[in-house]
N, C-alpha and C positions, 0 to 999 in steps of 0.2 A: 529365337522366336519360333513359337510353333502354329505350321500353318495346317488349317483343318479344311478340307475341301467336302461340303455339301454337294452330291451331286443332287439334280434337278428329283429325278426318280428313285433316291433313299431312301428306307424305311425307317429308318432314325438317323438325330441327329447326335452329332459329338459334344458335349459340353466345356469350352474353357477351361484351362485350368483357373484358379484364383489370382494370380498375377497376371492376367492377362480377359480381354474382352473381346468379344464379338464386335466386326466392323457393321456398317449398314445393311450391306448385300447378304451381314451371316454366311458368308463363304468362308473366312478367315478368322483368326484368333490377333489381335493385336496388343503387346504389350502395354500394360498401364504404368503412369506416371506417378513417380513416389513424390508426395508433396508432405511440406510439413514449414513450419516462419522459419527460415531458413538466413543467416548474417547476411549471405550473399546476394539476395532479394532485397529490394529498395526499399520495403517497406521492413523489411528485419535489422538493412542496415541504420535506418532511420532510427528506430523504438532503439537500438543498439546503443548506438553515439547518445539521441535524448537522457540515457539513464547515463552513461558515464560522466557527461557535462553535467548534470545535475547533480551527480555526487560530486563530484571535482567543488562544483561550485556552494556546495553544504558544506564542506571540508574548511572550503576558504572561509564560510561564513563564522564555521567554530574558530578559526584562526585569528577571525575579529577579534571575539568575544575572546579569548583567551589572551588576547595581547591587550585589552581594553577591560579585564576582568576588574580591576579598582574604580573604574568608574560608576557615579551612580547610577544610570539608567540600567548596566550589568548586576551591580550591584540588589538592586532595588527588584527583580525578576527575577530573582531564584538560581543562579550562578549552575548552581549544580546540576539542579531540573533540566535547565537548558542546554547544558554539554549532553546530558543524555536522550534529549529530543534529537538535537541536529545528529550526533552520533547515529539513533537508532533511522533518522530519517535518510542517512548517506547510505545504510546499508537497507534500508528500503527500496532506494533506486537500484542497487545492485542485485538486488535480489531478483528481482525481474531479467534480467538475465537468463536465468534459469528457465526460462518459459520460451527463448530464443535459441533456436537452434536444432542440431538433431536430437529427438528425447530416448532417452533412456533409460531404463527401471531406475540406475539411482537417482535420475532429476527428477522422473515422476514422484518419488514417494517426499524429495526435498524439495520441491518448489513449492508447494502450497504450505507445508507443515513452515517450512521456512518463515514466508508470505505471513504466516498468520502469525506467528512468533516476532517477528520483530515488529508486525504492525503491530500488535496489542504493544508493547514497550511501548511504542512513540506513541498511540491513544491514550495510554494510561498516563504517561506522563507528563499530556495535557493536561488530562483529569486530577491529578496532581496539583500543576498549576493553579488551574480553575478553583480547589479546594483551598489551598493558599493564597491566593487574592481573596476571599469571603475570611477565612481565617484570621488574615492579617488587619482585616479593617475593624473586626470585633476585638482584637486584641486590643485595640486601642483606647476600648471604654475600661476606667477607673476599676481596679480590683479582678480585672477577668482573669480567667485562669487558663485562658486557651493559647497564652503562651510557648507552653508547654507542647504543641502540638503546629509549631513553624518550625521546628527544625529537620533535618533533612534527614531526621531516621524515621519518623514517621512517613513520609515522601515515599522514601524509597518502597518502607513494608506496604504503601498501598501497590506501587506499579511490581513490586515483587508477588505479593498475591493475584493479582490481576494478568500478571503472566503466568504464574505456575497454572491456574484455573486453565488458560489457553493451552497450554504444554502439557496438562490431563487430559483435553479433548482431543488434542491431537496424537495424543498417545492412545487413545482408546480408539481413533482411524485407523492407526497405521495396525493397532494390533487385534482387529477383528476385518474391515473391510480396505484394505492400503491400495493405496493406488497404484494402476497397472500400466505397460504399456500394452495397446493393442493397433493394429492396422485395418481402417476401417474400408470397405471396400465396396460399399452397400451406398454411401452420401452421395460423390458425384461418379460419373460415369466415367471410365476410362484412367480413375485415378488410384493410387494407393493413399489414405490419410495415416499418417505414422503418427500417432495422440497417445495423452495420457489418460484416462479413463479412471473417473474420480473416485473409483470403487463404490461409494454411497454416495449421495446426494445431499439425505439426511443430516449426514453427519459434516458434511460440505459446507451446507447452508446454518447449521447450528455452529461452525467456528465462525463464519460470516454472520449470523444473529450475533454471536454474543463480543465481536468488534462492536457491531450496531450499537449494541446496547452503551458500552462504554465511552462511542461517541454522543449519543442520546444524552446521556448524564452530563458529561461535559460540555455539552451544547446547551442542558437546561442553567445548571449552575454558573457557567458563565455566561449566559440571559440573564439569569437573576440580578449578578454583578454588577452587570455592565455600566449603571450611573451611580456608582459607590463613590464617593466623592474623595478621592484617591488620585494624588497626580501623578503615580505610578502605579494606576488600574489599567492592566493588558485585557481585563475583559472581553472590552471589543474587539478585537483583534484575536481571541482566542473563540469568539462567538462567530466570526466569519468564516474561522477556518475550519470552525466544524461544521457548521454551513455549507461550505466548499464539498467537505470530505462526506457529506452525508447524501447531497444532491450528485455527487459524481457516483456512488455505489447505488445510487437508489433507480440512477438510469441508465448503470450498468447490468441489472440481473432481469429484466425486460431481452435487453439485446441479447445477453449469454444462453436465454434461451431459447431465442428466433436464428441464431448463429451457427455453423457449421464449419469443422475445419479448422484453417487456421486463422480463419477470422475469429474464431473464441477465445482463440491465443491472443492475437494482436489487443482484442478488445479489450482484457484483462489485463496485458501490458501496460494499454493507454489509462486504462483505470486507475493504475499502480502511482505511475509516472505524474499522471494530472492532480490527484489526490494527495501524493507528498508533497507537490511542486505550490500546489493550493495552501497546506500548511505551514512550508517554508516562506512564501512571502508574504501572507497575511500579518506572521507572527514578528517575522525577524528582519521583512523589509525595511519596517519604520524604525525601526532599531539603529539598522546599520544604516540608515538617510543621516540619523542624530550623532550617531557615534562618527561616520565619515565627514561628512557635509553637512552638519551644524553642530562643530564642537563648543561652540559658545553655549549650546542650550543645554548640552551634559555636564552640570554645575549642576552641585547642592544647594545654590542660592538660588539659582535660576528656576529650580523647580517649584523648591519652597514657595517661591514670591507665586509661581504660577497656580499651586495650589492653593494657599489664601485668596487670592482674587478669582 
């Protein structure tokens, strides 16, 4: 520690170094606090443990579905779409991780590029879905040819286009303004902020647009679904949860920019975390209620009869 003594009749004064501040009296220099969402803080150990249980418990839910894949209600939803939803959504919760703890150039330039890469998979792959529920029900009128366009290579080339688009913007971040780490010392008083600093903003908010948008789309078209007279239409259930995921980001970038620190971190954790967690039980709640705890109703008769009446 280095102490700087003002005397009363100076003719100037000593300046601080950067790691360190002026007490009240301005006699002295006092070291400042290096902060940053740290594991070991309750509120890091919290956001910590929430994403591990939550992937732990995505894990379990493909474990269902995979041990339950012949039946129809699996069946009938898109089998493959959905190992790659729950997949992309267990490493969604883990992904947030990256934003916990001490940061460092390599998690500054991977936590968002990450972030945004595996979100777009699991948006698109709703989008996906949502396109195949509308698809599947027009396939059903006499002579269509849209048969042609349920099977699961189309699928895929939509959420494979829909992520390379994400993986060029975030290639043209990292390789014109990439984000850095920097130590901020200017926010609160006595403190060091150890952050990663988004490089551009621009190009921040444009990988964050163009998620928007991909929920936007699957938010519209599974509204339009939703009373398709289909007794295995997820519509609704894929209409809430983009609902969920549209209301949780839309009143997250309000707070991101009245926030400081490592409340901007936490914020964006919590964002993370409630938004997968939003589309995990909207989607795959009712699912695993029917598949667990009412296997009488996962019958091919049972539906049938439900859907006539």
């Amino acid at each position: 520690m280095l102490f700087v003594v003002v005397l009363t009749d100076a003719e100037q004064c000593l300046q601080c170094p950067e790691d360190q501040y002026p007490n009240r009296e301005r006699d002295r220099c006092l070291p400042r606090i290096v902060t940053f969402l740290a594991y070991e803080e309750p509120l890091g150990m919290i956001l910590a443990c929430a994403a591990i249980c939550f992937s732990l418990l995505t894990v379990l839910v493909l474990g269902v579905f995979v041990k339950h894949r012949d039946t129809p209600i699996v069946k009938a939803n898109n089998r493959s779409l959905s190992y790659t939803l729950l997949v992309s959504l267990s490493l969604c919760f883990l992904c947030s991780l990256l934003f916990i703890g001490h940061p460092t150039t390599a998690t500054c330039l991977l936590r968002q590029t990450t972030f945004a890469v595996v979100f777009t998979v699991a948006v698109s792959s709703i989008l996906a879905k949502t396109i195949t529920v509308v698809l599947a029900f027009r396939a059903t009128r006499p002579g269509s040819r849209i048969r042609s366009w349920l099977g699961s290579t189309a699928s895929y080339s939509l959420i494979f286009t829909c992520t390379l688009i994400q993986m060029c913007l975030c290639g043209i971040w990292l390789g014109t303004y990439p984000p850095f780490l920097e130590m901020d010392i200017h926010s609160e008083v006595g403190s060091i902020i150890i952050q990663c600093n988004e490089g551009t903003l621009l190009i921040f908010y444009c990988v964050l647009g163009y998620m928007a948008l991909l929920a936007l789309a699957s938010f519209t078209v599974a509204f339009l679904a939703r009373n398709l007279p289909d007794t295995f239409n997820e519509a609704k259930f894929l209409t809430f949860s983009m609902l969920v995921f549209c209301s949780v980001w839309i009143s997250f970038l309000p707070s991101y920019q009245s926030s400081k620190g490592k409340a901007i971190v936490a914020l964006e954790v919590f964002a993370i975390l409630t938004s997968s967690a939003g589309i995990l039980a909207c989607i795959f709640a009712p699912k695993c209620y029917v598949i667990l705890l009412r296997s009488d109703r996962n019958t091919l008769e049972i539906l049938k009869r439900k859907g006539t009446s």
